[in-house]
C-alpha positions in Angstrom: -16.6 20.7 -5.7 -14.7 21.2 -2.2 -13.3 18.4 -0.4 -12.3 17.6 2.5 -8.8 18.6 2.9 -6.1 17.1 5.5 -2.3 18.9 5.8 0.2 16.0 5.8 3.7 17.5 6.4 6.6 15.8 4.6 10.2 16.0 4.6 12.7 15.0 1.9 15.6 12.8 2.8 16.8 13.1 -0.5 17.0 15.5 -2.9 15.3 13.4 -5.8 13.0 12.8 -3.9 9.4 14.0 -5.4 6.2 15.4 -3.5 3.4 13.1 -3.5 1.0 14.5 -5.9 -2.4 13.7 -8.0 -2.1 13.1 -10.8 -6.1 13.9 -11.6 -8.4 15.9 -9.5 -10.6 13.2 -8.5 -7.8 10.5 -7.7 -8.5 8.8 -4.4 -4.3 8.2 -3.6 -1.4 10.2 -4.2 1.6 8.8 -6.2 5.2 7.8 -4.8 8.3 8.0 -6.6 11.2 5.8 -6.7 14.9 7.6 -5.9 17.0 4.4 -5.5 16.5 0.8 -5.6 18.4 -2.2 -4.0 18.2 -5.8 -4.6 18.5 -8.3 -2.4 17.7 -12.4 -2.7 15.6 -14.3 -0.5 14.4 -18.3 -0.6 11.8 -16.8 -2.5 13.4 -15.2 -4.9 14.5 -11.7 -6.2 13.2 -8.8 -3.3 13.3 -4.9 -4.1 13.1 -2.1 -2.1 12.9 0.8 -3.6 13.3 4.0 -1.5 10.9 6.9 -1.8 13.4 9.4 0.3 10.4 11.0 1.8 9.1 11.1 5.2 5.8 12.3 6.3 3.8 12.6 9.7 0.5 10.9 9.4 -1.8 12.8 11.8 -3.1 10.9 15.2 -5.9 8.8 14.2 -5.3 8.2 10.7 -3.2 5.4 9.1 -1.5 5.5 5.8 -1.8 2.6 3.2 1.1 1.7 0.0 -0.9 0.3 -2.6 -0.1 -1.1 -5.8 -0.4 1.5 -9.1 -2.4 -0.5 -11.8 0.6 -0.2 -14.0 1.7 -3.0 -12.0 0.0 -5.3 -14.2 2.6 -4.5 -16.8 5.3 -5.1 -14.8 5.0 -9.1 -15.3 6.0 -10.5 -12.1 6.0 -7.7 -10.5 3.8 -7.1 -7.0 4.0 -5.8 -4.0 5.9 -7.9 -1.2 2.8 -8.1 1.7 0.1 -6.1 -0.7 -1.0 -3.8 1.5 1.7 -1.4 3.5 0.6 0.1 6.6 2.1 3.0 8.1 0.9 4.1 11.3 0.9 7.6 12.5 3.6 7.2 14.9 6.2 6.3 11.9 7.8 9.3 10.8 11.1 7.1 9.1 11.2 7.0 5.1 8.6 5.9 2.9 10.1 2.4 2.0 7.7 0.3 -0.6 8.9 -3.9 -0.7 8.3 -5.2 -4.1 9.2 -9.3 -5.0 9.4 -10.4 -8.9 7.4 -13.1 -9.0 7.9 -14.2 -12.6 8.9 -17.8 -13.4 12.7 -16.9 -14.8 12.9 -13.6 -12.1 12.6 -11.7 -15.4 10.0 -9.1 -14.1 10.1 -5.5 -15.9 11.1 -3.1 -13.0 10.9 0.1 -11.8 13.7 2.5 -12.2 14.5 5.4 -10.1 12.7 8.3 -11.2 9.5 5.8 -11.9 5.9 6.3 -10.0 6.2 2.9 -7.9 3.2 3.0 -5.7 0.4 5.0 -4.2 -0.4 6.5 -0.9 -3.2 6.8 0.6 -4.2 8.3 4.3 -7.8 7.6 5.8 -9.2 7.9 9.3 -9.6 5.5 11.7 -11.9 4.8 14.8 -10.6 3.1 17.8 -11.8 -0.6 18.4 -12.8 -1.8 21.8 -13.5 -5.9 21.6 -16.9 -6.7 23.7 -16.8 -10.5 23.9 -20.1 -12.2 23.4 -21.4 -15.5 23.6 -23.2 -15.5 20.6 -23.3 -12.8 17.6 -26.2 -11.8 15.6 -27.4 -13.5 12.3 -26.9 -12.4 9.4 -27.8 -13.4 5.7 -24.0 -14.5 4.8 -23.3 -15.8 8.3 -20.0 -17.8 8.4 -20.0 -18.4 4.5 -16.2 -17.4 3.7 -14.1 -17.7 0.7 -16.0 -17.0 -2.7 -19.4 -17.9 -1.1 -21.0 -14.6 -2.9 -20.6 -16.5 -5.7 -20.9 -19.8 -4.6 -23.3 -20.8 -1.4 -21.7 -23.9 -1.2 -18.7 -23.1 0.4 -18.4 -23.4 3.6 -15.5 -22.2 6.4 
């Protein structure tokens, strides 16, 4: 099966640094690669950023997006700093990905250089334009947030 196919140029700012690459056919993100890590403290606790030494040049209406890998879950403690990275087209800097140990004792297992540390993703993107309204349409959820698929109790 063909799909859709989108040329993302790249540049290495290092020379570890790895391509981004599937690791299966039908993978929906490609993986990053860690080629140095520092370590820093906040009030929060232990930080690392762990540099990808790539750059890349996200076409005009598209967006990127760092997601965790799953084996993150193995890494106890271990998650990404604000969940979600953004990187907008008009970014061509490198590829940094923020992680924070949040284990009780800052004992999280952690990525070494060389590890797959994330995943990228790159997705279109229409652009907004905000009509104010005086009132919206119905709808069966309406404004029933936080868990109320599950629970129709909860309320805003």
């Amino acid at each position: 099966m063909e799909r859709n196919r989108l040329e993302i140029r790249f540049k290495k700012l290092d020379p570890k640094a790895v391509k981004p690459n599937y690791a299966h056919f039908q993978d929906a993100c490609v993986d990053l690669y860690s080629t140095k890590r520092f370590t820093t403290r906040d009030r929060n606790g232990m930080m690392f950023t762990y540099h990808t030494g790539l750059a890349i040049e996200i076409p005009d209406g598209h967006v990127g997006f760092i997601i965790p890998r799953s084996s993150i879950s193995t890494n106890t403690g271990l998650m990404l700093a604000n969940s979600v990275g953004v990187i907008d087209a008009g970014y061509t800097g490198e590829i940094l990905v923020k992680m924070k140990d949040m284990s009780p004792a800052g004992t999280g297992n952690l990525y070494e250089v060389g590890d797959k540390i994330a995943q990228l993703i790159i997705l279109p993107f229409p652009k907004l334009e905000f009509e104010e309204v005086d009132e919206l349409e119905s709808s069966e959820r309406g404004s029933n947030g936080f868990g109320s698929t599950d629970n129709n109790n909860v309320k805003d």
